[in-house]
C-alpha positions in Angstrom: -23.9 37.4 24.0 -22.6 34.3 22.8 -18.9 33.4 22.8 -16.7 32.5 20.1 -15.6 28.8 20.8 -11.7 28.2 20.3 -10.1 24.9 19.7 -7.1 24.4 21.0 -4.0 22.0 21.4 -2.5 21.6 25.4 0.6 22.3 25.6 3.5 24.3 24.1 0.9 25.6 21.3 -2.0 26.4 23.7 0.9 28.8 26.4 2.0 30.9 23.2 -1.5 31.1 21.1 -2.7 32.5 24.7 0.3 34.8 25.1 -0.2 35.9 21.4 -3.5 36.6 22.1 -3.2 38.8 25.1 -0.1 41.0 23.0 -2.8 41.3 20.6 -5.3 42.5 23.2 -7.4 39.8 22.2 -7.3 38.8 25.9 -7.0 40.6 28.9 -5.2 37.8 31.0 -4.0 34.6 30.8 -5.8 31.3 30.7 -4.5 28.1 32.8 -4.6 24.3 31.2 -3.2 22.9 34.1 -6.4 21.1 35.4 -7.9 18.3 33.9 -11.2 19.9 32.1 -11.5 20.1 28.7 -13.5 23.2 28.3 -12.6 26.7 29.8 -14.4 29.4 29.9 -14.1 33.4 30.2 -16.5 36.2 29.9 -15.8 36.3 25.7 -14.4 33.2 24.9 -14.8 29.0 25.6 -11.8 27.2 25.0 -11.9 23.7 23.7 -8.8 21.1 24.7 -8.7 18.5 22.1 -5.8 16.6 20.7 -3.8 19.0 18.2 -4.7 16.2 14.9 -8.2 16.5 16.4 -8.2 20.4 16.4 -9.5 21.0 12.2 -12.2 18.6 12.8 -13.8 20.6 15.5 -13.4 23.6 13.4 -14.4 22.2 10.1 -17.7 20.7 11.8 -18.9 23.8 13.7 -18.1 22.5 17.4 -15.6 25.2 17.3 -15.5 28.6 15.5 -11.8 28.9 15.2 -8.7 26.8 15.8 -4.7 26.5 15.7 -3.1 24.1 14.3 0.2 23.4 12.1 0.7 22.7 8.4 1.3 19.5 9.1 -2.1 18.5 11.0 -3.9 20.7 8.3 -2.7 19.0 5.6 -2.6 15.7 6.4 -6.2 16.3 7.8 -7.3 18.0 4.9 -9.9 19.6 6.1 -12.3 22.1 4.7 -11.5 25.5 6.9 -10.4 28.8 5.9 -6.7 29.8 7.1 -6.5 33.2 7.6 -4.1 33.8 9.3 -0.4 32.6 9.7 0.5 33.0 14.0 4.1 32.0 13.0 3.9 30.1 16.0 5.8 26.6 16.6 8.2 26.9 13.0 9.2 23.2 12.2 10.3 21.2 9.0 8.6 18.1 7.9 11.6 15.8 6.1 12.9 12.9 4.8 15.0 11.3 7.0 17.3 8.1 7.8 20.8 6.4 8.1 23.7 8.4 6.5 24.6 4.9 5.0 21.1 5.0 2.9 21.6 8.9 1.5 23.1 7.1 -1.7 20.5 5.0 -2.0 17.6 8.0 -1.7 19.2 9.7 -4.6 19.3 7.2 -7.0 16.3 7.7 -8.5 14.6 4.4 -6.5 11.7 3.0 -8.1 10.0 2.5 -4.7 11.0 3.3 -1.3 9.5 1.9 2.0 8.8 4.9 4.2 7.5 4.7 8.2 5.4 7.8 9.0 2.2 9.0 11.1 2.0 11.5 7.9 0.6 8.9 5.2 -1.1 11.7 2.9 2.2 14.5 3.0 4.3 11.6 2.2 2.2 9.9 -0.5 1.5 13.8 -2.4 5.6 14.2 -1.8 6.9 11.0 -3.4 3.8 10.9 -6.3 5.8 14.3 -7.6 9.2 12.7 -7.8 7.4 9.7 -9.2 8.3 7.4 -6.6 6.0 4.6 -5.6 6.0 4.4 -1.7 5.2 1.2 0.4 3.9 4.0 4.0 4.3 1.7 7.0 1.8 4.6 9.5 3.4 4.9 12.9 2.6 7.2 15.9 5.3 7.1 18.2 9.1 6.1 17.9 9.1 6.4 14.7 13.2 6.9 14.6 13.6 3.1 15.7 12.1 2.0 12.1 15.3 2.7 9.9 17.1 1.2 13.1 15.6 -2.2 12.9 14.8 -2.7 9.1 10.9 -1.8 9.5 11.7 0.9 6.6 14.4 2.6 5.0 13.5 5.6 5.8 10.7 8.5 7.7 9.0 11.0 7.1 8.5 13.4 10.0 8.5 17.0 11.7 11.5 18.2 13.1 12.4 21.2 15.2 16.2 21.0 16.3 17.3 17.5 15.2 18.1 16.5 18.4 15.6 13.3 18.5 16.8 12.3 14.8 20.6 13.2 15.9 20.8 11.2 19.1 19.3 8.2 17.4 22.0 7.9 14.6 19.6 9.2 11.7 20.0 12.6 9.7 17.8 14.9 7.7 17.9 13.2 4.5 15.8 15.7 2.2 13.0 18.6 3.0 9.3 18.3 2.1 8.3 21.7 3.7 8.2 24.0 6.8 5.9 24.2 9.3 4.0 27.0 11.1 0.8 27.4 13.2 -2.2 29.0 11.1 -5.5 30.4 12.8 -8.4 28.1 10.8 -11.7 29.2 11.0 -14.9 27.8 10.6 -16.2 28.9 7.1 -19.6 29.7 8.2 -18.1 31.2 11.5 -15.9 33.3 9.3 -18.8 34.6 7.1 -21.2 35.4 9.7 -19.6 35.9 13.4 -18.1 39.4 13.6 -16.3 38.5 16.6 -14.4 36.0 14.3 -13.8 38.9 12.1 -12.5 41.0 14.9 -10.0 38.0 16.5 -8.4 38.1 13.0 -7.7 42.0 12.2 -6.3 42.2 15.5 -3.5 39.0 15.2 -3.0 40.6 11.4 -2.2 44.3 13.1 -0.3 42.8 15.9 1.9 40.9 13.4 2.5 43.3 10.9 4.0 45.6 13.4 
């Protein structure tokens, strides 16, 4: 029988989709990603290992029948996969943020702002609704140090405690959304493979309890 194909991010994300999946009885026991391989494989299921920005594209393209990502790599990715299911899984906030010196200046009604992000398409949409023309510098690491040495006024980025933003003199400035992990599924996988069907009513039951 052939096995559903899962696309996965390593780390925190792949330890607590697996946990939530053996609650659910989805699983019977735990699957490792402390080795090196990219693929692992059970009885039911093969697990893919794939950056968590990369994790849509293997769903949207077939190479994986269902994923888990976050609202932010789905919608900066947008990709063309259903999202059945919200896991609730890794809750963040994507925001404005920068100096406390330059909150005056945010609220002013700017013409343009120069903003340093890795989430070009979130902030464009974001700043299009207030009207505000953006100048996106795209970063992917560090990106509190760019208020800090002029690069841009301000960021846009995900937050979970603060503590990064806090500890490098910046604070939440304004808040663009939340954040959660959705099961995405491939939209032929969803319409065809009742094993897809099945992974689904059993996260919904487990999480309506």
């Amino acid at each position: 029988m052939e096995k559903v194909t899962i696309a996965l991010p390593k780390g925190r994300l792949f330890d607590e989709t697996i946990d939530l999946f053996i609650k659910a009885g989805i699983l019977e026991k735990k699957i490792e990603s402390k080795s090196r391989k990219l693929i692992i494989e059970n009885d039911d299921f093969r697990f893919l290992l794939v950056r968590a920005k990369d994790v849509p594209t293997y769903v949207e393209y077939g190479a994986a029948d269902i994923g888990v990502a976050g609202d932010d790599v789905l919608l900066e990715s947008e990709a063309d996969v259903y999202k059945p299911v919200d896991l609730g899984l890794g809750y963040c906030n994507i925001v404005v943020a920068g100096l406390e010196k330059d909150k005056e200046k945010y609220f002013s009604n700017p013409t343009s702002l120069k903003i340093s992000t890795k989430y070009p398409k979130i902030t464009k949409a974001f700043f299009s609704e207030k009207g505000i023309k953006t100048q996106i510098i795209e970063l992917y690491g560090s990106i509190e140090l760019a208020p800090l040495v002029g690069l841009s006024e301000f960021i846009v980025d995900i937050v979970e405690t603060g503590t990064t933003l806090r500890e490098n003199g910046l604070v939440v400035i304004d808040s663009i959304r939340p954040s959660t992990a959705k099961l995405i599924t491939n939209r032929v996988s969803f319409k065809i493979n009742d094993k897809v069907f099945d992974i689904i009513e059993k996260l919904e039951k487990y999480l309506e309890q």
